[in-house]
C-alpha positions as CSV (number, residue, x, y, z in Angstrom):
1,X,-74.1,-216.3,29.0
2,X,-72.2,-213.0,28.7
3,X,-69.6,-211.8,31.7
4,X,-68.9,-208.4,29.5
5,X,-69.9,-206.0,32.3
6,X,-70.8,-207.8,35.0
7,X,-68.3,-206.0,37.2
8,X,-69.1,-202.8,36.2
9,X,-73.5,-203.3,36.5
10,X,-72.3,-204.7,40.2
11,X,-70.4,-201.1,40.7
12,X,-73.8,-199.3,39.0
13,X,-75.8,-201.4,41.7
14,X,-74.1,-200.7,44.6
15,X,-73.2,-197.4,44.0
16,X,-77.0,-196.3,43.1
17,X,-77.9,-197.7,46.6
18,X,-74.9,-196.5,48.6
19,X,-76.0,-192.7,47.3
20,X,-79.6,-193.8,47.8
21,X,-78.4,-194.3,51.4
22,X,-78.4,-197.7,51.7
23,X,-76.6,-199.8,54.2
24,X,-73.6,-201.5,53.4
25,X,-75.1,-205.2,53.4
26,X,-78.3,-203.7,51.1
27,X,-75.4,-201.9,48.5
28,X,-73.7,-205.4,48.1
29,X,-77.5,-207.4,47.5
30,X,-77.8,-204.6,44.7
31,X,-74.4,-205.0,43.6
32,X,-74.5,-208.7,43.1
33,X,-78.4,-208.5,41.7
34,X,-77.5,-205.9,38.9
35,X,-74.2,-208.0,38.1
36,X,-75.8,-211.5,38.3
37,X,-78.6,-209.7,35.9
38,X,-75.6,-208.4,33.6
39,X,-74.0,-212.3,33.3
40,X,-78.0,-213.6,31.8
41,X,-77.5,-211.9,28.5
42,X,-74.9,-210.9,25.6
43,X,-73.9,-207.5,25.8
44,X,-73.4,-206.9,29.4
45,X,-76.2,-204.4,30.1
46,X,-78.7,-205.4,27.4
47,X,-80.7,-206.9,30.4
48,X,-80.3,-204.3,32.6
49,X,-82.4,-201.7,30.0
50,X,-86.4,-202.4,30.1
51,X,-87.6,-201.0,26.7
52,X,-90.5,-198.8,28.4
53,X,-88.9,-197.5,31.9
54,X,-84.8,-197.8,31.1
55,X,-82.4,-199.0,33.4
56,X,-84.1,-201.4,36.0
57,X,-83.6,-200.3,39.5
């Protein structure tokens, strides 16, 4: 729909499970998830926020 943020939501993903101390297989899976989520709607993160909780992680 939207790819305006995509790269950085897969940065925010990987990063939050590489200093969650992830492995480096499990940091990309969380990078391409949050990106994939940010390409589903205008806006880049607009998906990534849940209304109640925040940012989904």
């Amino acid at each position: 729909m939207d790819t305006t943020g995509a790269g950085d939501a897969f940065n925010t993903g990987f990063i939050h499970a590489w200093l969650s101390g992830e492995n480096a297989q499990t940091c990309l899976a969380a990078g391409v998830t949050f990106g994939s989520l940010a390409l589903q709607a205008a806006g880049g993160t607009a998906i990534l926020r849940d209304p109640e909780q925040g940012l989904i992680t």
